[in-house]
C-alpha positions in Angstrom: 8.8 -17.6 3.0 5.7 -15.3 3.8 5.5 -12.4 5.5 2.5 -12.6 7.3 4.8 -11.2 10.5 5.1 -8.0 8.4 2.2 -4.7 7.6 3.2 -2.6 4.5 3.3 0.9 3.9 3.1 2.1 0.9 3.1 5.7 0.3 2.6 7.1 -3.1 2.2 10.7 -4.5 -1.2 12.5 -4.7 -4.4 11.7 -2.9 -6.2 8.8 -4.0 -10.1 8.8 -3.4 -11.3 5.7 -0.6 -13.7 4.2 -2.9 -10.3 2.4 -3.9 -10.0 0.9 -0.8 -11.7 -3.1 -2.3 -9.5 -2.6 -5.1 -6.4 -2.6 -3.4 -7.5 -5.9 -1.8 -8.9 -3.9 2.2 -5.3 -2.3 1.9 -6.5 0.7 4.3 -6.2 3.9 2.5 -4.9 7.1 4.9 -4.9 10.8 2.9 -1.5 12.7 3.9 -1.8 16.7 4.6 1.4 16.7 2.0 -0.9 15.4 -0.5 0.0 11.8 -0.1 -1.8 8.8 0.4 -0.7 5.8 2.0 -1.8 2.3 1.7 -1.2 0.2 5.0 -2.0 -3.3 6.3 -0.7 -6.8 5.8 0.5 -8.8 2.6 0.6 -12.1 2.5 3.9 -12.6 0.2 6.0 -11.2 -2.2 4.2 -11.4 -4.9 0.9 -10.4 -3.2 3.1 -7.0 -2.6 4.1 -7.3 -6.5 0.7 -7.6 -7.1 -0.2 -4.5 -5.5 2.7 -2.3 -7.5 0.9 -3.7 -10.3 -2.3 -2.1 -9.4 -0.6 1.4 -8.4 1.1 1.2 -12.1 -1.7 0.6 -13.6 -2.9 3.7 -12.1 -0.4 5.9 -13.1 0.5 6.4 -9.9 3.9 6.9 -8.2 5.8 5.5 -5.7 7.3 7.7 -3.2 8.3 4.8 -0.8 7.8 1.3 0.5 8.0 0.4 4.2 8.0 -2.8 5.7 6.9 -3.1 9.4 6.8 -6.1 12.1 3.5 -6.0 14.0 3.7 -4.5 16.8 6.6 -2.0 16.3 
């Protein structure tokens, strides 16, 4: 099953710079005023979205929350 029906966002903790953006695959990245930053647009599967957390781990970043959302909500 795919989710190509469903946007992510991601939101994780600290800002991160947009030059980023073609490393997280066109994932658009939106700076918070809290400080966050959250990564938003579609992912194809599961492990496309696995693929992702990857990236943010091997960051050092953290995850503050993951959001799934139909298009058009």
């Amino acid at each position: 099953m795919t989710n190509e029906d469903t946007q992510y966002h991601i939101t994780i903790k600290g800002h991160l710079d947009a030059s980023w953006q073609d490393w997280f695959d066109g994932l658009t990245i939106t700076l918070t005023d809290d400080d966050n930053t959250i990564l938003s647009g579609d992912i194809i599967d599961q492990a496309a979205l696995h693929g992702v957390f990857k990236k943010i781990r091997n960051l050092g970043l953290t995850i503050i929350s993951v959001n799934p959302q139909t298009k058009g909500e």
